[in-house]
C-alpha positions as a Python dict, from the first residue, in 0.01 Angstrom:
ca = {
    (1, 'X'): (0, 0, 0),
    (2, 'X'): (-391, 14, -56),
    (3, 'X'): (-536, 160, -349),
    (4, 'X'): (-875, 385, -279),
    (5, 'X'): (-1072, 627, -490),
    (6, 'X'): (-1299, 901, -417),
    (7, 'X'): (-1640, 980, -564),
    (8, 'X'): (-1485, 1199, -804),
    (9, 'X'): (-1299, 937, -950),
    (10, 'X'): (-963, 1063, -794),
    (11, 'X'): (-743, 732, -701),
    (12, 'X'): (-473, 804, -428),
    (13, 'X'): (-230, 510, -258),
    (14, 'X'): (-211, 490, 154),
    (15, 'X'): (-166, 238, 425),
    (16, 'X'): (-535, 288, 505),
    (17, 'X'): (-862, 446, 281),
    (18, 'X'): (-1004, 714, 459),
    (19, 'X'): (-1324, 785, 552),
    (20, 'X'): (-1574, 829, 290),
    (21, 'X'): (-1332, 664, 7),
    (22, 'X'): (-1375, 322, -117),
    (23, 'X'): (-1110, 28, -144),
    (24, 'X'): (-1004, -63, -499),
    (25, 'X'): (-707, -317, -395),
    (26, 'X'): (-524, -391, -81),
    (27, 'X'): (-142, -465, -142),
    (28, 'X'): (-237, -300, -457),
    (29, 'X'): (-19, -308, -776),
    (30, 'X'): (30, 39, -871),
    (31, 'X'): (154, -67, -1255),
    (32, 'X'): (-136, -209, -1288),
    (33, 'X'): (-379, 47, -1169),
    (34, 'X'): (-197, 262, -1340),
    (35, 'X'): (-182, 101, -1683),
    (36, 'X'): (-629, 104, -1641),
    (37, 'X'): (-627, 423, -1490),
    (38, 'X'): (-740, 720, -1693),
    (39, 'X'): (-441, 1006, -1655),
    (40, 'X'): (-468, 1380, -1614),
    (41, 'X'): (-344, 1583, -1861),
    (42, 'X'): (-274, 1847, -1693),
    (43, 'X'): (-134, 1680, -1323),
    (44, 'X'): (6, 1348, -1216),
    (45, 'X'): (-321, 1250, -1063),
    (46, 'X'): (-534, 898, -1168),
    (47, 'X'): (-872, 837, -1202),
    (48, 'X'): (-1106, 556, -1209),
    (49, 'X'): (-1274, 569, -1594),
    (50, 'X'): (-1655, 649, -1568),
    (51, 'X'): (-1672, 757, -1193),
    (52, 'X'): (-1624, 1151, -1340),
    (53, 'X'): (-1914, 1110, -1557),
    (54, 'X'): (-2164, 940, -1329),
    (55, 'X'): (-2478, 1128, -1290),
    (56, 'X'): (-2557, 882, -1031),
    (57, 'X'): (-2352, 663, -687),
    (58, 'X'): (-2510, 362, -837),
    (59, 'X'): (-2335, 415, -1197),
    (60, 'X'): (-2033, 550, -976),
    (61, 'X'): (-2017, 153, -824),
    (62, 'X'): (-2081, 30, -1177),
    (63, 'X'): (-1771, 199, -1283),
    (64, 'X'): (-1555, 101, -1003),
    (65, 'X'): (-1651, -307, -1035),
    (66, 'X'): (-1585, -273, -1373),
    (67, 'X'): (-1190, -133, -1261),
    (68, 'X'): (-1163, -365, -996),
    (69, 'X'): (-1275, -685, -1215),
    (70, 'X'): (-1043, -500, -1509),
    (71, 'X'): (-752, -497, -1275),
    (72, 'X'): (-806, -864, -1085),
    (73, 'X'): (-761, -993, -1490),
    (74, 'X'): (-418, -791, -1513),
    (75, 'X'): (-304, -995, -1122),
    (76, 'X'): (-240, -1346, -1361),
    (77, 'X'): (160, -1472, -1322),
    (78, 'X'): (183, -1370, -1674),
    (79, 'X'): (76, -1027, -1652),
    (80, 'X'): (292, -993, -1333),
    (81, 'X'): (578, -1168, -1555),
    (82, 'X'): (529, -892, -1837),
    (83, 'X'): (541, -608, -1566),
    (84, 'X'): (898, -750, -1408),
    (85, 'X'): (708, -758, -1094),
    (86, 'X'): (709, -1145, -1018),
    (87, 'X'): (662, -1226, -686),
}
């Protein structure tokens, strides 16, 4: 399952990203994203911290390299041993 995001921020989980979203993590861990994701209060829905608030694309990318570097730390063994989730 991939792991994409929307300019709003808004990070949903499908076999492919759609047009006009951008790829956070193929064969992503969803634990993980979700553990760095920022929640809703008032849904079940995940965003990517600082996309929301970016007054521009280019701080919009900022924000999303600093998620995706965030989460390739949490993808160690023992992380994955922490989760349960060996592999």
């Amino acid at each position: 399952m991939n792991a994409y995001v929307w300019r709003s921020g808004l990070i949903e989980f499908d076999s492919i990203a759609p047009l006009g979203a951008l790829l956070i993590s193929e064969a992503a861990n969803r634990e993980i994203i979700e553990v760095l994701a920022r929640h809703s209060r008032v849904s079940n829905k995940l965003f990517v911290p600082g996309i929301p608030e970016a007054d521009t694309d280019f701080e919009a990318m900022e924000a999303l390299l600093a998620f995706q570097r965030e989460y390739q730390k949490r993808l160690t063994p023992s992380y994955l041993t922490m989760l349960g989730d060996e592999k």
